[in-house]
C-alpha positions in Angstrom: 2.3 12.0 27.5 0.4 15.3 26.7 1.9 15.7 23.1 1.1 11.7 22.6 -2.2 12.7 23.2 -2.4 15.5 21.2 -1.2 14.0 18.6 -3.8 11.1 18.8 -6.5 13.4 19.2 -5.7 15.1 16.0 -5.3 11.9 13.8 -8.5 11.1 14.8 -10.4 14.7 13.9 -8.8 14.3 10.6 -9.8 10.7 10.6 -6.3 9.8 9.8 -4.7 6.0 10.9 -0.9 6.0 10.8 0.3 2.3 10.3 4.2 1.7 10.2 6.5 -1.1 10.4 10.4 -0.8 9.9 12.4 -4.0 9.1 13.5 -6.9 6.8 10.2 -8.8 7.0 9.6 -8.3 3.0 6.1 -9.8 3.2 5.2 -8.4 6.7 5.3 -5.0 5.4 3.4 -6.1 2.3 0.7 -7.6 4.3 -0.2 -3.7 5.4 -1.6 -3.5 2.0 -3.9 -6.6 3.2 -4.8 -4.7 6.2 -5.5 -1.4 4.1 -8.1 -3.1 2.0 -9.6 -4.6 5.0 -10.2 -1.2 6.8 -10.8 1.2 3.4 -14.9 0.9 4.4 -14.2 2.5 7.5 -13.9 5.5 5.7 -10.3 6.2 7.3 -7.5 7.5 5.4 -3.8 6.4 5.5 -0.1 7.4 5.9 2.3 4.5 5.8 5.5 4.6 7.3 7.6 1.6 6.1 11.0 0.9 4.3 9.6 -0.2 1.8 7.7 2.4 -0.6 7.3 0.6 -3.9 5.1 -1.4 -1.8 2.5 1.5 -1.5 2.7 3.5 -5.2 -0.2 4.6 -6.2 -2.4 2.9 -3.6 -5.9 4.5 -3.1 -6.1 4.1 0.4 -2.6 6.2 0.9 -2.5 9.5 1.3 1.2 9.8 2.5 3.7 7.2 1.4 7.0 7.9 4.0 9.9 5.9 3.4 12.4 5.4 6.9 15.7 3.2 6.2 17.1 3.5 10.1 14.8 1.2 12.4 16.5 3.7 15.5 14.4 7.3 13.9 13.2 9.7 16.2 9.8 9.2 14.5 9.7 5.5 15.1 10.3 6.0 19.0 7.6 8.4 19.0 5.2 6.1 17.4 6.0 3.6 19.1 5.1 4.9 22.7 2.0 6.4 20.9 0.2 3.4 19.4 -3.6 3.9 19.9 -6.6 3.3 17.3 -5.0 5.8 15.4 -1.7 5.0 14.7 -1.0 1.6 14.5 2.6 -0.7 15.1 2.1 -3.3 12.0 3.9 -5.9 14.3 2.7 -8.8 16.8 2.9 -7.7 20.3 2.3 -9.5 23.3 3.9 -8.9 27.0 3.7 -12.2 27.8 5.3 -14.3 24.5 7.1 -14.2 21.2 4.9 -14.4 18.2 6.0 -18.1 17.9 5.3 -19.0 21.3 2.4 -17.3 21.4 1.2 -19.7 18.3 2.4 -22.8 19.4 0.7 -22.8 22.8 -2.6 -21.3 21.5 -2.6 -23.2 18.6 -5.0 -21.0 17.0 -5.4 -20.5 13.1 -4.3 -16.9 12.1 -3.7 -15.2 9.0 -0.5 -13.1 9.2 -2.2 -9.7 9.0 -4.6 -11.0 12.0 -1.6 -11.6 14.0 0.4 -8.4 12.7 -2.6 -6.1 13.6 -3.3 -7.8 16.8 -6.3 -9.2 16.0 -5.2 -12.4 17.4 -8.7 -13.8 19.1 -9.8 -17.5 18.6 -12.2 -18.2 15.7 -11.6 -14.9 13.7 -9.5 -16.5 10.8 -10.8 -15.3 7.4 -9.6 -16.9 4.3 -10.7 -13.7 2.5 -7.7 -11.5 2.3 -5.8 -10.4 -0.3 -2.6 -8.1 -0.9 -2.6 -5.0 -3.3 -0.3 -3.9 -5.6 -1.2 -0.6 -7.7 0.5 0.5 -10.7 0.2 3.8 -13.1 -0.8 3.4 -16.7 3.1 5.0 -17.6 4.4 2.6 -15.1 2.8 -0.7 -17.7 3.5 0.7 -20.6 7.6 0.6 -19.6 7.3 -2.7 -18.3 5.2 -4.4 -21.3 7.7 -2.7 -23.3 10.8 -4.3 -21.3 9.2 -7.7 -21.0 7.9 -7.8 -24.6 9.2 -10.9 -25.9 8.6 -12.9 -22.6 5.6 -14.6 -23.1 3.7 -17.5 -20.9 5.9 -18.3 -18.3 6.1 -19.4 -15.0 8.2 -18.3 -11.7 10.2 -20.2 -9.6 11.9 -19.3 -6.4 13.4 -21.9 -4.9 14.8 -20.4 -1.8 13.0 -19.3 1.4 14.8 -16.6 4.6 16.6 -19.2 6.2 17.8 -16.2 8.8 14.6 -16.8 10.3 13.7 -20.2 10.2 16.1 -23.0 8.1 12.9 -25.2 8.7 10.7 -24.0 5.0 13.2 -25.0 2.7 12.5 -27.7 0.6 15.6 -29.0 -1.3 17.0 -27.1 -4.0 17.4 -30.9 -5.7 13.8 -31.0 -5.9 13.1 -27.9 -7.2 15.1 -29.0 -9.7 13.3 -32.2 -10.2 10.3 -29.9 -11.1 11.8 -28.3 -13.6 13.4 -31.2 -15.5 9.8 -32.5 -15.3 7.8 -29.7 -16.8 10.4 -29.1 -19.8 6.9 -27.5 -21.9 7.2 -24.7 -19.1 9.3 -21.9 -19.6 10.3 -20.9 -16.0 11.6 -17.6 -14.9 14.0 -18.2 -12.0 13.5 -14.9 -9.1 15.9 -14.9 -5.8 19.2 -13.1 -4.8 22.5 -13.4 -7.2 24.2 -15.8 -4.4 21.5 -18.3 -4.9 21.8 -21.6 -6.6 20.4 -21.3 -10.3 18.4 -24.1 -11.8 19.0 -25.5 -15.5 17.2 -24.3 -17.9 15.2 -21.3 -16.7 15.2 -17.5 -17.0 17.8 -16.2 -14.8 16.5 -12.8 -13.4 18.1 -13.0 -9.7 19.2 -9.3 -9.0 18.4 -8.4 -12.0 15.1 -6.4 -11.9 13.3 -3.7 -9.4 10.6 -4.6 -7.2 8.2 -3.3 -8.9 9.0 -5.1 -12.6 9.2 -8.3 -9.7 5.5 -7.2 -9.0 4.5 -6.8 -12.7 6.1 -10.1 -13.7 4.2 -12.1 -10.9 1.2 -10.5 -12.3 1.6 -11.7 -15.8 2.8 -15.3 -14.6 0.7 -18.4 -15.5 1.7 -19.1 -12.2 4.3 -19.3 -9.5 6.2 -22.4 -7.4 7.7 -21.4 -4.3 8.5 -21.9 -0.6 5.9 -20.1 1.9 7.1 -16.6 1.9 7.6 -13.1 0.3 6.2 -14.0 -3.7 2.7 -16.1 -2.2 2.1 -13.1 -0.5 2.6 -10.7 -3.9 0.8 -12.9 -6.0 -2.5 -12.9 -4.0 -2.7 -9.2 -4.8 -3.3 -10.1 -9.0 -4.8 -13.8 -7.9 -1.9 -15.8 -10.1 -2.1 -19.3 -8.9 1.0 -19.6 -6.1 1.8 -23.2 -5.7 3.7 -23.2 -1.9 5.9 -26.0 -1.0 4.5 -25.6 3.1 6.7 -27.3 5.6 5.6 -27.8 9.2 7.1 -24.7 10.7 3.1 -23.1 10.8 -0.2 -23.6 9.8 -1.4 -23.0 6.4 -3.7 -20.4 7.5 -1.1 -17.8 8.0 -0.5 -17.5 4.5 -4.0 -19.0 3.2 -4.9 -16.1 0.1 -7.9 -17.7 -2.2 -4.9 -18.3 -5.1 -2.5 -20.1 -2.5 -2.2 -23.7 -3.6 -0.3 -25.8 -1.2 1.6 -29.0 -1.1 2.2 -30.5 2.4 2.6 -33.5 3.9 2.4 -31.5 8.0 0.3 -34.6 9.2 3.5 -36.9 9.2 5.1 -35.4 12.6 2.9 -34.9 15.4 5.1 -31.2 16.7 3.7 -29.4 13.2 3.1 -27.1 13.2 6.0 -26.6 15.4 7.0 -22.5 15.1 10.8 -24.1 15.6 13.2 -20.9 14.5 16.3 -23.4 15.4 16.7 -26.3 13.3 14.4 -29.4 13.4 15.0 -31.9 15.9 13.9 -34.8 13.4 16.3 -35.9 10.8 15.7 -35.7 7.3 12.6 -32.9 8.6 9.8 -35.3 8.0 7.1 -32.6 6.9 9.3 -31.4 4.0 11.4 -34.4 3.4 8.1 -36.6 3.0 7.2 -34.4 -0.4 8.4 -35.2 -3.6 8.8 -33.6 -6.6 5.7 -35.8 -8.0 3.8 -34.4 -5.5 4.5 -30.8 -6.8 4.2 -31.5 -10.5 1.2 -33.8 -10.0 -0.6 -30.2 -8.2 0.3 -28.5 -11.5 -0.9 -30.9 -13.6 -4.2 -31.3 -11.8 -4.6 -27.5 -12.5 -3.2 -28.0 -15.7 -1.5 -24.4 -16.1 1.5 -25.2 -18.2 -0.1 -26.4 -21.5 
């Protein structure tokens, strides 16, 4: 107890803020960069402790970029029993409920890094956030050089973690119904190697870094996906993010001011349910209800493909 309080006392003469979060929560750990932006006018400076360090390159507001793979580290324990102002778990926590329970009995309207830095008090949603991705002028001049003769394009990534939830997946059929109806788009198809690939796109699953992933998004006319990691990259270079949003949450969570979402979440009364086993209602009427008209008629309307 006397070290933890050492150690807090010294993070805070040096006006230091440790923020770390271990896991496979892709866009979690992303949203840090959200929460980074938000707190850079305090004046505080940053060491981020994640497994994920691409996500931090050459980010401003970090001073120390630490990269952990093992969630079981002597560090993380230490952490852990020393969260204060200072150093801060990037991870709901509540004594009393899960994350999920917690939002479907309050109901209340959080964005993700509300609820991740436990800011979770009725009325405090802000539609304002935005990810940040940072990259060195070396750093573009490799990837414009690599992606030379790719040219307007779009991304698609049709599949969503179903380890978490099986209830944001819109069918892979539909997807495909996009793409057979947009034939002027030339559509770059993201996603693991083990994934379904559409006709005629681009197929880079597994075939690039994150960060050329990050530098793609940011030179996309736009991207179509289910809510999840990609939405969250793109708010960080504004490219229009079309998101397929089922009923398992409220829009809010993943709200960024270049999210675009099509959702039918009014046509069963449990939405938004925070279900992580599978829906109760056949044919899962908040996804089933929308239809690959629905999604190109939200393109059109913006009218980024032409």
């Amino acid at each position: 107890m006397i070290i933890i309080k050492l150690i807090n006392h010294l993070l805070s003469v040096l006006n230091l803020v440790i923020v770390f979060r271990i896991g496979k929560a892709l866009g979690d750990q992303l949203c840090i960069t959200g929460y980074l932006r938000k707190k850079k006018y305090q004046n505080k400076r940053f060491i981020v402790i994640t497994n994920n360090r691409d996500f931090f390159l050459h980010n401003p507001e970090v001073i120390l970029n630490i990269g952990i793979k093992s969630t079981n580290s002597f560090i993380l324990k230490i952490l852990r029993k020393a969260r204060s102002t200072n150093i801060i778990y990037f991870n709901f926590y509540n004594n009393d409920s899960t994350l999920e329970d917690f939002m479907r009995e309050t109901s209340y309207k959080l964005h993700l890094i509300d609820l991740h830095s436990n800011n979770y008090i009725k009325g405090t949603q802000n539609f304002g956030y935005r990810n940040e991705i940072f990259f060195s002028k070396i750093e573009c001049q490799i990837y414009k050089d690599k992606f030379k003769d790719i040219s307007d394009f779009a991304i698609i990534h049709p599949y969503t973690k179903k380890s978490y939830t099986p209830n944001k997946q819109w069918e892979i059929e539909k997807f495909q119904e996009v793409v057979d109806k947009l034939p002027t788009v030339k559509w770059i198809q993201l996603g693991r190697s083990n994934e379904t690939l559409l006709k005629n796109v681009i197929d880079f699953r597994e075939k690039l870094s994150m960060r050329e992933i990050f530098f793609l998004i940011k030179h996309a006319k736009f991207l179509l996906s289910c809510e999840g990691f990609f939405n969250h990259v793109s708010s960080a270079f504004y490219t229009p993010s079309f998101v397929v949003l089922s009923g398992f949450h409220d829009k809010s969570i993943a709200h960024y001011a270049n999210t675009i979402f099509i959702e039918n979440q009014d046509v069963c009364h449990d939405s938004p349910c925070w279900l992580t086993t599978e829906c109760k209602y056949q044919g899962r009427p908040c996804l089933g209800s929308i239809k690959s008209d629905d999604v190109v008629r939200k393109i059109n309307e913006v009218n980024l493909h032409n």
